[in-house]
mmJSON file of the N, C-alpha and C atoms, coordinates in Angstrom:
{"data_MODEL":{"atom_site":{
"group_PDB":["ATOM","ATOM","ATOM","ATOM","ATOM","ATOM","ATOM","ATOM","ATOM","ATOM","ATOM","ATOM","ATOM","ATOM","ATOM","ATOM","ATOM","ATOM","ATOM","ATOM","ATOM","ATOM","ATOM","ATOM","ATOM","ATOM","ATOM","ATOM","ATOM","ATOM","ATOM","ATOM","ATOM","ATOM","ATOM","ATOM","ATOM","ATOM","ATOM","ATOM","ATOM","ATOM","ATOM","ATOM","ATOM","ATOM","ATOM","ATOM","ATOM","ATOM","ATOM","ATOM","ATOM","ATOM","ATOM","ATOM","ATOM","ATOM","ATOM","ATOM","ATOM","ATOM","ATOM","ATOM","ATOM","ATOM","ATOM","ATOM","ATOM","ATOM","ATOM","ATOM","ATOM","ATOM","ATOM","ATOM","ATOM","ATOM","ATOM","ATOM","ATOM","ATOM","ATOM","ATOM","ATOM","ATOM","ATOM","ATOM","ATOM","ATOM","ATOM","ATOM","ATOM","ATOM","ATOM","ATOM","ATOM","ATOM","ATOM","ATOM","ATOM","ATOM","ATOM","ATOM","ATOM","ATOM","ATOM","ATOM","ATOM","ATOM","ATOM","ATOM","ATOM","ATOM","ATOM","ATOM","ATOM","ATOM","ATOM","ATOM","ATOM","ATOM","ATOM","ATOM","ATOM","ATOM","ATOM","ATOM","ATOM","ATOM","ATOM","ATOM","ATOM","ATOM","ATOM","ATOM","ATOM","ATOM","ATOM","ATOM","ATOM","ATOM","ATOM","ATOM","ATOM","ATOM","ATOM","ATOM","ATOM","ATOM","ATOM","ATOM","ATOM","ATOM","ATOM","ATOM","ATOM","ATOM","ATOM","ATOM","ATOM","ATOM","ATOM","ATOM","ATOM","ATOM","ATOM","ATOM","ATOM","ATOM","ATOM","ATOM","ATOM","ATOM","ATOM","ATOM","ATOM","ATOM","ATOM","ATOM","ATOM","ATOM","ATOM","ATOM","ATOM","ATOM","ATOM","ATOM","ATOM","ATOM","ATOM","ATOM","ATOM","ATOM","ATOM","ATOM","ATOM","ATOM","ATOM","ATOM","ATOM","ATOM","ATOM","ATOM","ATOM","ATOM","ATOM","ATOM","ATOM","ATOM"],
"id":[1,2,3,4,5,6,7,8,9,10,11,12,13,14,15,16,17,18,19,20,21,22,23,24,25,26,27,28,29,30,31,32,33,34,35,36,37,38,39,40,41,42,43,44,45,46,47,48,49,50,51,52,53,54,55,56,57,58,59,60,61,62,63,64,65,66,67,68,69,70,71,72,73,74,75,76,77,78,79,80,81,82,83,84,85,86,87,88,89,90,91,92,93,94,95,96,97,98,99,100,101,102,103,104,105,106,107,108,109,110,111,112,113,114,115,116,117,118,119,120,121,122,123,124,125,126,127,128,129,130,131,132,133,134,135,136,137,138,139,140,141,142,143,144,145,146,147,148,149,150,151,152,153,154,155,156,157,158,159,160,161,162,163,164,165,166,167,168,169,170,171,172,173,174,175,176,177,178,179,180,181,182,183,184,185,186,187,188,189,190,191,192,193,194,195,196,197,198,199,200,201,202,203,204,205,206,207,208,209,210],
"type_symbol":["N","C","C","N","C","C","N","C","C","N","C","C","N","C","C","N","C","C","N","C","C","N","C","C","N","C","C","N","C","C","N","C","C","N","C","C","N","C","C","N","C","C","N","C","C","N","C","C","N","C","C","N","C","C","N","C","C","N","C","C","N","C","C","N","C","C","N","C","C","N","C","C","N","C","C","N","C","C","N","C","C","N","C","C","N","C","C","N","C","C","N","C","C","N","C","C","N","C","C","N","C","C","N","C","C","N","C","C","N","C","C","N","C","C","N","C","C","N","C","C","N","C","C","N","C","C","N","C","C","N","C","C","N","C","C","N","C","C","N","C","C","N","C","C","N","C","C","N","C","C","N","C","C","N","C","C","N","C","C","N","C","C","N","C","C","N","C","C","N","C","C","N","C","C","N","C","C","N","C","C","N","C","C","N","C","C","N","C","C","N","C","C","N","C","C","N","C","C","N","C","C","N","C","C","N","C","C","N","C","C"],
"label_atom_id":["N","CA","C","N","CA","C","N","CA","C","N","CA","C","N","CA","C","N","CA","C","N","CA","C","N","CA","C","N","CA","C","N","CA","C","N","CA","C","N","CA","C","N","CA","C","N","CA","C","N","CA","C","N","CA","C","N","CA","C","N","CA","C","N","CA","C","N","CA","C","N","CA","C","N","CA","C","N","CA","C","N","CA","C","N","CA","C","N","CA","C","N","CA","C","N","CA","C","N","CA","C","N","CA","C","N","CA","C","N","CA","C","N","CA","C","N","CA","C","N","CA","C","N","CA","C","N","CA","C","N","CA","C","N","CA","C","N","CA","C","N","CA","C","N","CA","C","N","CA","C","N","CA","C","N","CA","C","N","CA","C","N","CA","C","N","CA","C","N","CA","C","N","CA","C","N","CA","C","N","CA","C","N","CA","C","N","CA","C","N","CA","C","N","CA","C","N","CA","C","N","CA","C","N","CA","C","N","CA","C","N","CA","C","N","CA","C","N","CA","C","N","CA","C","N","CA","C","N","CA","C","N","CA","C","N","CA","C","N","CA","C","N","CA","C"],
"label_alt_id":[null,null,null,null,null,null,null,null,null,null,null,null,null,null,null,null,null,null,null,null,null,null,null,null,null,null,null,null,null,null,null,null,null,null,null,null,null,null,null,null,null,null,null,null,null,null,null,null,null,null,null,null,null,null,null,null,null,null,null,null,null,null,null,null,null,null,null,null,null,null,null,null,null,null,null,null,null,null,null,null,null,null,null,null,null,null,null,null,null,null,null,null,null,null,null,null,null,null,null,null,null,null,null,null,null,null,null,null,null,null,null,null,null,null,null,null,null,null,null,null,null,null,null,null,null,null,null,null,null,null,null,null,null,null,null,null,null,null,null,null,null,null,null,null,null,null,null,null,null,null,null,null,null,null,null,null,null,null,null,null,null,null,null,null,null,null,null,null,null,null,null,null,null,null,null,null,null,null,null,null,null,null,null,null,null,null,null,null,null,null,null,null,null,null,null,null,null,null,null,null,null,null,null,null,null,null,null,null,null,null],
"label_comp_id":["UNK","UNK","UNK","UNK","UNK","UNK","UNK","UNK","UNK","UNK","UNK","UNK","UNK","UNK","UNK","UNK","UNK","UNK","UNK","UNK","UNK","UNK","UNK","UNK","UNK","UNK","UNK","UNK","UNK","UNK","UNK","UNK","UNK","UNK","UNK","UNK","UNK","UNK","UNK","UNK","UNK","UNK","UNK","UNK","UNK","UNK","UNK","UNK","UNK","UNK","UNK","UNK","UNK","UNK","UNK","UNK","UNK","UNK","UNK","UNK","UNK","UNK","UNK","UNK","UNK","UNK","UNK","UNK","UNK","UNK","UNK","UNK","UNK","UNK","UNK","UNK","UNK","UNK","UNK","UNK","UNK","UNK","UNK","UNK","UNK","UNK","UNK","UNK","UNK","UNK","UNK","UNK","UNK","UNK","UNK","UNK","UNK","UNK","UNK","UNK","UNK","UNK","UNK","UNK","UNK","UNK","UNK","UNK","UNK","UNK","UNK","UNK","UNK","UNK","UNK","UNK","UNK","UNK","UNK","UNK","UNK","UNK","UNK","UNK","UNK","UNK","UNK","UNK","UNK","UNK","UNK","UNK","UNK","UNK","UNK","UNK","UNK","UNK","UNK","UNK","UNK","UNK","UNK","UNK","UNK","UNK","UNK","UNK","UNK","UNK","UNK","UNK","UNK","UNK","UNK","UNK","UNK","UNK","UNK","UNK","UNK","UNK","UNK","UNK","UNK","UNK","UNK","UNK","UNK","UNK","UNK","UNK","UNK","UNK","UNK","UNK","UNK","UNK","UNK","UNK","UNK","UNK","UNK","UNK","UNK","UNK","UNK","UNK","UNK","UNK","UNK","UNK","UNK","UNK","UNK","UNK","UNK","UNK","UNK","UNK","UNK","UNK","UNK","UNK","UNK","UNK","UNK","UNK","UNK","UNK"],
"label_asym_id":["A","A","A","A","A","A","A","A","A","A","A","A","A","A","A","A","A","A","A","A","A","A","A","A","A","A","A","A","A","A","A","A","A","A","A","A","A","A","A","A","A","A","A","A","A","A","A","A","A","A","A","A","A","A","A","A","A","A","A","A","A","A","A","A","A","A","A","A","A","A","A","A","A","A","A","A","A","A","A","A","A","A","A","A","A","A","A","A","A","A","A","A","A","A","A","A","A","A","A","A","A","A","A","A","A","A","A","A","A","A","A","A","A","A","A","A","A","A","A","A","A","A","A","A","A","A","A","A","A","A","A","A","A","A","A","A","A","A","A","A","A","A","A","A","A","A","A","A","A","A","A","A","A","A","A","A","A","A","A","A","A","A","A","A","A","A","A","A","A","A","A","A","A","A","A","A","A","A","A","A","A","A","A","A","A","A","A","A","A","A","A","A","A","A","A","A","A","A","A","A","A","A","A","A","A","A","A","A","A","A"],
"label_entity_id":["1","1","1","1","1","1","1","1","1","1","1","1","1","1","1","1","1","1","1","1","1","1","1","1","1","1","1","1","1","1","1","1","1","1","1","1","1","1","1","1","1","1","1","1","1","1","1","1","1","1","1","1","1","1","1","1","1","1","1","1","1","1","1","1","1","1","1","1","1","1","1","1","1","1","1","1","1","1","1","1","1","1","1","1","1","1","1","1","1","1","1","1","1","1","1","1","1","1","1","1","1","1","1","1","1","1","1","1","1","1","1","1","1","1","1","1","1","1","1","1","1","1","1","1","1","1","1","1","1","1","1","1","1","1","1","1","1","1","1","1","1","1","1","1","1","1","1","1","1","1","1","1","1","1","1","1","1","1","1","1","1","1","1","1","1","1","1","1","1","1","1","1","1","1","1","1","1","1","1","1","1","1","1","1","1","1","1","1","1","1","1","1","1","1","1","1","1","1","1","1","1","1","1","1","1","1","1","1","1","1"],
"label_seq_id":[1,1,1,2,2,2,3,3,3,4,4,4,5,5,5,6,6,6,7,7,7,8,8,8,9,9,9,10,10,10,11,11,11,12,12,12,13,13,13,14,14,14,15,15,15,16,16,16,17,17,17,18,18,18,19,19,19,20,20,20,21,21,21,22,22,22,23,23,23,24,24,24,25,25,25,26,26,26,27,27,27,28,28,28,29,29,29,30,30,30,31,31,31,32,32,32,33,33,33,34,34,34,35,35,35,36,36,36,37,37,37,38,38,38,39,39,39,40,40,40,41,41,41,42,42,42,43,43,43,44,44,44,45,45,45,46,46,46,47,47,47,48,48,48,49,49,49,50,50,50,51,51,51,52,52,52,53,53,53,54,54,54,55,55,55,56,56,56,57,57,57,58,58,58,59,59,59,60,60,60,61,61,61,62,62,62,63,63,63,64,64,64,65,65,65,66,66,66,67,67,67,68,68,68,69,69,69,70,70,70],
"pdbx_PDB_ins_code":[null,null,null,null,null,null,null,null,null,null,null,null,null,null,null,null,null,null,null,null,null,null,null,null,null,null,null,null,null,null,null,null,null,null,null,null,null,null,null,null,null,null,null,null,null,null,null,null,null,null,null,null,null,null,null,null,null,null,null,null,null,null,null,null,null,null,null,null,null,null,null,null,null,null,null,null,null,null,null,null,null,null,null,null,null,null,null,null,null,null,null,null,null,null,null,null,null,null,null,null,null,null,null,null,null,null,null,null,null,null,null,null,null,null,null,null,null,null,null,null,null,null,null,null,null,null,null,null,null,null,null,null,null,null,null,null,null,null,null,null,null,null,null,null,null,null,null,null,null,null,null,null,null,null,null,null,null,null,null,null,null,null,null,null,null,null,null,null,null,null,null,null,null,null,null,null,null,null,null,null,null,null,null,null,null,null,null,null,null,null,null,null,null,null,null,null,null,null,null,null,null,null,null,null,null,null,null,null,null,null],
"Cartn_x":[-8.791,-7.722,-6.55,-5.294,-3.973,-2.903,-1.669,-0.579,0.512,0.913,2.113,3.532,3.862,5.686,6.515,7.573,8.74,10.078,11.255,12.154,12.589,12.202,12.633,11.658,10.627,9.922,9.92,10.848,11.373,10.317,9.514,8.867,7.357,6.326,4.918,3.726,2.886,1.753,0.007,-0.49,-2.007,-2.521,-3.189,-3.418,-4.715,-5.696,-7.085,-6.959,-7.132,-6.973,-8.831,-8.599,-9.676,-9.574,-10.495,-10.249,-11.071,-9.966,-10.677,-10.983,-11.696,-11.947,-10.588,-9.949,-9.283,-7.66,-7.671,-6.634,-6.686,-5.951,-5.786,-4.84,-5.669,-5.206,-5.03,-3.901,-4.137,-3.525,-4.298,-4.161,-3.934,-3.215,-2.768,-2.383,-2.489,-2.081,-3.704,-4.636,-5.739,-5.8,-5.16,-5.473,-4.472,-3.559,-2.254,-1.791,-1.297,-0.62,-1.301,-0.823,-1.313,-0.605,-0.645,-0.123,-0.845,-0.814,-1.887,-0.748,-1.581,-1.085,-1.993,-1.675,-2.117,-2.334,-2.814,-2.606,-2.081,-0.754,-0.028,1.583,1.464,2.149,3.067,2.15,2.918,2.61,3.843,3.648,3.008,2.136,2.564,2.254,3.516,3.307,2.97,2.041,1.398,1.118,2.098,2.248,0.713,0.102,-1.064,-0.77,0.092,0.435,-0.001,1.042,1.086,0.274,-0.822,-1.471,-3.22,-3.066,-4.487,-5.673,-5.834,-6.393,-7.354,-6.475,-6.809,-6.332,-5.335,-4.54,-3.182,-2.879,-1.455,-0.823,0.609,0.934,1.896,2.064,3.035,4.338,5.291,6.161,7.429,6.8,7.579,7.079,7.651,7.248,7.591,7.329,7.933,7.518,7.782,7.71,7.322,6.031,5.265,4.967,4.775,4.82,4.049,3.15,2.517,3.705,3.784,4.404,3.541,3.377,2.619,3.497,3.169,3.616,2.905,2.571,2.067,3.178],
"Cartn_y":[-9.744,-10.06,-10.639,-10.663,-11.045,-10.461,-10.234,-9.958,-8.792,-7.881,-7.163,-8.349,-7.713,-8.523,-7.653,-7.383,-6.706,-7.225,-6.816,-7.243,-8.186,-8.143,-8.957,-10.373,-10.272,-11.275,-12.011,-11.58,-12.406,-12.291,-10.985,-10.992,-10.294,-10.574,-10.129,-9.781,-9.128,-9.031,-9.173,-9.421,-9.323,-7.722,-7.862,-6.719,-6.916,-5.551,-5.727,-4.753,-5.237,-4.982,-4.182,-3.117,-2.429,-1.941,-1.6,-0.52,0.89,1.895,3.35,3.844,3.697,4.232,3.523,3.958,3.34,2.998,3.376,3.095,1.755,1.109,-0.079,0.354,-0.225,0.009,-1.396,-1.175,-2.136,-1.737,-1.626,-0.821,-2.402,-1.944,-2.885,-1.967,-3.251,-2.609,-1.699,-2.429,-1.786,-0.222,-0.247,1.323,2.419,1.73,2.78,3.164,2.104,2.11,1.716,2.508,1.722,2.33,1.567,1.308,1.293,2.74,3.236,3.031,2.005,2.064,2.465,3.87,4.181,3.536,4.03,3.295,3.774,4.49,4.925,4.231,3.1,2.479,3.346,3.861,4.697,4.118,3.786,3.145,4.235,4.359,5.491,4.799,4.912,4.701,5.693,5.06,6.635,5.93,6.572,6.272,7.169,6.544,7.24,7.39,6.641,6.464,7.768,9.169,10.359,11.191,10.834,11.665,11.655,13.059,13.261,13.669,14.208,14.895,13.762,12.748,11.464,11.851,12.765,12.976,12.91,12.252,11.901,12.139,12.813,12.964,11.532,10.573,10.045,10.287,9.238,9.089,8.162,7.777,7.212,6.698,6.761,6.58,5.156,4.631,3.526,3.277,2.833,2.477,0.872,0.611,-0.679,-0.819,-2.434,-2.931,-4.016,-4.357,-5.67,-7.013,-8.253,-9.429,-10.325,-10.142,-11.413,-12.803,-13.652,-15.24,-16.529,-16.665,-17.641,-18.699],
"Cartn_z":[1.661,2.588,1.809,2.031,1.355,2.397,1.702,2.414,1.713,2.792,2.136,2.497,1.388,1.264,1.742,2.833,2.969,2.751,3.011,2.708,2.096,0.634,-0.275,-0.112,0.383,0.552,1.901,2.665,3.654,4.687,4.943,5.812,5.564,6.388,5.577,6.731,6.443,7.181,6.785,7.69,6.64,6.006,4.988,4.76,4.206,4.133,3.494,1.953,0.768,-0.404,-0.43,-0.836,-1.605,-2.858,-3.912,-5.23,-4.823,-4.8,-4.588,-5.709,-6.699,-8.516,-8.742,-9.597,-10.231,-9.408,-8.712,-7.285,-6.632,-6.846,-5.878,-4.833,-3.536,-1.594,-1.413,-0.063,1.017,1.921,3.304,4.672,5.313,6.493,7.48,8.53,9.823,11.255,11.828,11.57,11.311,11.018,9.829,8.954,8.936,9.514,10.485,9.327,8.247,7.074,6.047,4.721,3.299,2.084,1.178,0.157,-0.953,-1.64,-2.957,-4.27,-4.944,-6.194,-7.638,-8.834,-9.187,-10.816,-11.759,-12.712,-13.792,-13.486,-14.197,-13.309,-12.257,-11.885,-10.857,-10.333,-9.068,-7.506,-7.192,-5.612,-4.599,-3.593,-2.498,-1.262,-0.464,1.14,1.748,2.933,3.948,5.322,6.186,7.298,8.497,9.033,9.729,11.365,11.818,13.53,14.165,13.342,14.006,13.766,12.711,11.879,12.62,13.646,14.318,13.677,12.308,11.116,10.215,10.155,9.278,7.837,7.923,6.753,6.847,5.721,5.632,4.296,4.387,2.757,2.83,1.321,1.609,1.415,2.377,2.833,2.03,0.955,0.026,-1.206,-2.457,-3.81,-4.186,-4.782,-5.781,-7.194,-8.34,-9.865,-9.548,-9.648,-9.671,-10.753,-11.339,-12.622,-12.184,-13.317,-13.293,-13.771,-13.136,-12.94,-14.114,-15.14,-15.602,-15.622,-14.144,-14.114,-14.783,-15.965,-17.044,-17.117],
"occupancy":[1.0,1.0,1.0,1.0,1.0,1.0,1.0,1.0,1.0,1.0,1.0,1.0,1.0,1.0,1.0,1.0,1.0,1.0,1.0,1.0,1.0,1.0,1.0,1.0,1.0,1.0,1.0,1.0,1.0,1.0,1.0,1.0,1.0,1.0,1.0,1.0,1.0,1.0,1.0,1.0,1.0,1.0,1.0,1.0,1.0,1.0,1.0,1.0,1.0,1.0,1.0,1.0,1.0,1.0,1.0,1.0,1.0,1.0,1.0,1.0,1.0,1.0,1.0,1.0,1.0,1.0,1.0,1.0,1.0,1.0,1.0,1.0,1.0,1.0,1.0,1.0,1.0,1.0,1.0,1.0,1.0,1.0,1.0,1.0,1.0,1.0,1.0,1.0,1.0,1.0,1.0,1.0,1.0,1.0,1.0,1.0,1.0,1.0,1.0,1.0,1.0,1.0,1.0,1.0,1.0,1.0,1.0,1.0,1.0,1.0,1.0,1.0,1.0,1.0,1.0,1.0,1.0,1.0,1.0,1.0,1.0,1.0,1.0,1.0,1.0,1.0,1.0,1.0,1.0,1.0,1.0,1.0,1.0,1.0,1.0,1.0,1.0,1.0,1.0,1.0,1.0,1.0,1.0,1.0,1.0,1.0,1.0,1.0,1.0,1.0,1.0,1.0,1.0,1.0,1.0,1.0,1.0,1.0,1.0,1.0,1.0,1.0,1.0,1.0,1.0,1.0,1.0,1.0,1.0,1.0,1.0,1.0,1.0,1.0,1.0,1.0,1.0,1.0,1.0,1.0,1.0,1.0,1.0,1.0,1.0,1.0,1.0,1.0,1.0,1.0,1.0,1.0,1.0,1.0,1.0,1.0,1.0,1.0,1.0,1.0,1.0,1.0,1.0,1.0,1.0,1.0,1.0,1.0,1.0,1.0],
"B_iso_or_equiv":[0.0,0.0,0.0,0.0,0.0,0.0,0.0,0.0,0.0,0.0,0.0,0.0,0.0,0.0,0.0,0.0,0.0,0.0,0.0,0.0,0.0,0.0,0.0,0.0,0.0,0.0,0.0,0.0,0.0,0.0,0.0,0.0,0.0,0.0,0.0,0.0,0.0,0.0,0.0,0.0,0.0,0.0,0.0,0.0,0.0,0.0,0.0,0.0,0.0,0.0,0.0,0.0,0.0,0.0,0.0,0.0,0.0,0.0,0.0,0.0,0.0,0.0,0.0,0.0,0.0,0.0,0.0,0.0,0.0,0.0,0.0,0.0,0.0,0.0,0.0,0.0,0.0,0.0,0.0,0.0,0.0,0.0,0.0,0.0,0.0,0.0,0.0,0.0,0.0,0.0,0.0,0.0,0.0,0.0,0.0,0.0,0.0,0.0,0.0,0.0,0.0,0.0,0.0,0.0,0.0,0.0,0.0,0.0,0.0,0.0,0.0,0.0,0.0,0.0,0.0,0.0,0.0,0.0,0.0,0.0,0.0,0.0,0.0,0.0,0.0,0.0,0.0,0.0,0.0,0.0,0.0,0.0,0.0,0.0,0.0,0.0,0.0,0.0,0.0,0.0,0.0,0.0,0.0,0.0,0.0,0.0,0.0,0.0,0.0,0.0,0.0,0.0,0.0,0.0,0.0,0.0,0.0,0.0,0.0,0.0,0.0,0.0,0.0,0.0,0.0,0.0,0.0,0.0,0.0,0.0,0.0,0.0,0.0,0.0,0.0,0.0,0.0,0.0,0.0,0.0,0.0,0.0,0.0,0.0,0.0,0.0,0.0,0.0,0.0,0.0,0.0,0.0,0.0,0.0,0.0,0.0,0.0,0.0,0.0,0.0,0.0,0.0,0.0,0.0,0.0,0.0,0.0,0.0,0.0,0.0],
"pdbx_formal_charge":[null,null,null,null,null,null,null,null,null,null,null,null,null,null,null,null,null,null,null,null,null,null,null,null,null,null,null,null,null,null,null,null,null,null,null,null,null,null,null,null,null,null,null,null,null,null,null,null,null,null,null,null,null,null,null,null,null,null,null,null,null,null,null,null,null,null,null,null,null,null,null,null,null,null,null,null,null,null,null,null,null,null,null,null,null,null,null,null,null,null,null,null,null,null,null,null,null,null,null,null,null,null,null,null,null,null,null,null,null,null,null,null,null,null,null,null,null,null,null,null,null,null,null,null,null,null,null,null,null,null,null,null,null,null,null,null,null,null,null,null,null,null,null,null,null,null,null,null,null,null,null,null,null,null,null,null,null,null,null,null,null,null,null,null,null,null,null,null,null,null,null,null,null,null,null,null,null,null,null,null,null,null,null,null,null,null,null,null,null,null,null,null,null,null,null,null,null,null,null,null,null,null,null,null,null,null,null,null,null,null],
"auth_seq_id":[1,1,1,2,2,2,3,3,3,4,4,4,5,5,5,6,6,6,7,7,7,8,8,8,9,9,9,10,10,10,11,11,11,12,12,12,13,13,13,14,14,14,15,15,15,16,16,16,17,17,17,18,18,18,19,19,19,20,20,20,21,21,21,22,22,22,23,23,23,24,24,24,25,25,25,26,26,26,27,27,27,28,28,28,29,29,29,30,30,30,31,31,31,32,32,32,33,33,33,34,34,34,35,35,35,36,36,36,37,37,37,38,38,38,39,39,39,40,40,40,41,41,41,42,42,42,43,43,43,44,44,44,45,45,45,46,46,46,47,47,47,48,48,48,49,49,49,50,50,50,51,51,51,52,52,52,53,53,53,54,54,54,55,55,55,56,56,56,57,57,57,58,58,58,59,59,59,60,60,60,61,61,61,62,62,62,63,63,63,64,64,64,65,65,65,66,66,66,67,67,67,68,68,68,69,69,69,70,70,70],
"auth_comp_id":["UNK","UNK","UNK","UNK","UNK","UNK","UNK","UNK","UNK","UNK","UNK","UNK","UNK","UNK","UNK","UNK","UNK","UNK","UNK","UNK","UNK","UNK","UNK","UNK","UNK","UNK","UNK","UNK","UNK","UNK","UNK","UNK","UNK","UNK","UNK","UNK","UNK","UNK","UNK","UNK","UNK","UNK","UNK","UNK","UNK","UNK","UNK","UNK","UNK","UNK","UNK","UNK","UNK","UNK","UNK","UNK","UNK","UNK","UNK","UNK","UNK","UNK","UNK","UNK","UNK","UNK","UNK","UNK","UNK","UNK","UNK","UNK","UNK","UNK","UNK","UNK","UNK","UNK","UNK","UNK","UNK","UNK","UNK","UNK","UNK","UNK","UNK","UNK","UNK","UNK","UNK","UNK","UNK","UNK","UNK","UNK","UNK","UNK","UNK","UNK","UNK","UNK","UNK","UNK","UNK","UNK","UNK","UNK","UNK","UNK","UNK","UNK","UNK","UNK","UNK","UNK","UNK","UNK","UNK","UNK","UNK","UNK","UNK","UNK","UNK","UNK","UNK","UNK","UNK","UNK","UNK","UNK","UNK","UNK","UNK","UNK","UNK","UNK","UNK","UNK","UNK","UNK","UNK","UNK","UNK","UNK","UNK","UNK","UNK","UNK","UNK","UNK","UNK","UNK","UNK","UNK","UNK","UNK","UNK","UNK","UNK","UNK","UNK","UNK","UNK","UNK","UNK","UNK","UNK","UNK","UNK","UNK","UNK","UNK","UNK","UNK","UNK","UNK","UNK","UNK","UNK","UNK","UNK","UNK","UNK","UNK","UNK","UNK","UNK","UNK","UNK","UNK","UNK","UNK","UNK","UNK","UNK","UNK","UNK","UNK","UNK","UNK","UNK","UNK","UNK","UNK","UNK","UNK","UNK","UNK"],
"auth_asym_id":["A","A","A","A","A","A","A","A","A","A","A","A","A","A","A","A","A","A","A","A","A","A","A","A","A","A","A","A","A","A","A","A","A","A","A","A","A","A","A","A","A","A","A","A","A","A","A","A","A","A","A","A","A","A","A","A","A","A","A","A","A","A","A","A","A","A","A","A","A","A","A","A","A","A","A","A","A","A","A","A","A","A","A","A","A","A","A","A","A","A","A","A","A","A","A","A","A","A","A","A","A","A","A","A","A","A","A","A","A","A","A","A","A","A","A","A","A","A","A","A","A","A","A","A","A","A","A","A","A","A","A","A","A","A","A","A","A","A","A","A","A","A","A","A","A","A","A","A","A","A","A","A","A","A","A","A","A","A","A","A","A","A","A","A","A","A","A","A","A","A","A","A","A","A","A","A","A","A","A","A","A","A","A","A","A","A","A","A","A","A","A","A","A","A","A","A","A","A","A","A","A","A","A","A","A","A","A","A","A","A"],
"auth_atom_id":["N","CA","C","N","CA","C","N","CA","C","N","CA","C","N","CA","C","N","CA","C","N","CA","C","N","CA","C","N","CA","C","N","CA","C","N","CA","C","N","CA","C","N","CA","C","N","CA","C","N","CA","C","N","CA","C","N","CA","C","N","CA","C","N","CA","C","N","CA","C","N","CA","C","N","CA","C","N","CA","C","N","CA","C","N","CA","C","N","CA","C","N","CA","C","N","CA","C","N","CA","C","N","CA","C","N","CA","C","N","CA","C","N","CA","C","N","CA","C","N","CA","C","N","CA","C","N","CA","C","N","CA","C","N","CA","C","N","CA","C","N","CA","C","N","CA","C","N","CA","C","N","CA","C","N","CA","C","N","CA","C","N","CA","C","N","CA","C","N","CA","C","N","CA","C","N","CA","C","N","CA","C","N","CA","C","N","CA","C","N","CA","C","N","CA","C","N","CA","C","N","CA","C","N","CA","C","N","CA","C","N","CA","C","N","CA","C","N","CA","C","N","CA","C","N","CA","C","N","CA","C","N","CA","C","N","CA","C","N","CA","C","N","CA","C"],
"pdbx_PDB_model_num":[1,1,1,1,1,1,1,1,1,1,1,1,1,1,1,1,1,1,1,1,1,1,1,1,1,1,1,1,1,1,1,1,1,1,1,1,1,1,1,1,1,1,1,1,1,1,1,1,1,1,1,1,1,1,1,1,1,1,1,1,1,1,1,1,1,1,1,1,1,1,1,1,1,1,1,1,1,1,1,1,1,1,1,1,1,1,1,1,1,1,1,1,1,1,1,1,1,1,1,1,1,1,1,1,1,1,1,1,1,1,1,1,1,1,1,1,1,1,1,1,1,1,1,1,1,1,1,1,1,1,1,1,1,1,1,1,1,1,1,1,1,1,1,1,1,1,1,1,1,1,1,1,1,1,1,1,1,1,1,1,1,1,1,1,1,1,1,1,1,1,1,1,1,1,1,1,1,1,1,1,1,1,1,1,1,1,1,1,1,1,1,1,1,1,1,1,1,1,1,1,1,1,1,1,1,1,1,1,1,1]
}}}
């Protein structure tokens, strides 16, 4: 359990963190949405609301980087 960050931090929700093999998830809104990050530092959003199949392509990319705060 933890939290997604939106808008610049300003605003957030709970989210449940899993590892899919080497994929780190975290779905929220019970499962509606999630957020796959790969380990070549690739963001992917995937929206599920409309998706009757239980497949979803995503809906947006991002360039994620590890923060080391020491």
């Amino acid at each position: 359990m933890g939290f997604i960050l939106f808008d610049g931090c300003k605003e957030y929700t709970e989210a449940f963190y899993t590892r899919q093999g080497i994929n780190q998830q975290w779905d929220w809104k019970e499962g509606k949405y999630s957020f796959v990050i790969e380990p070549d530092g690739t963001g992917s959003y995937y929206d599920f609301t409309n998706v009757k199949d239980g497949r979803a392509k995503a809906s947006d990319f991002f360039k994620c980087e590890i923060i080391d705060e020491q």
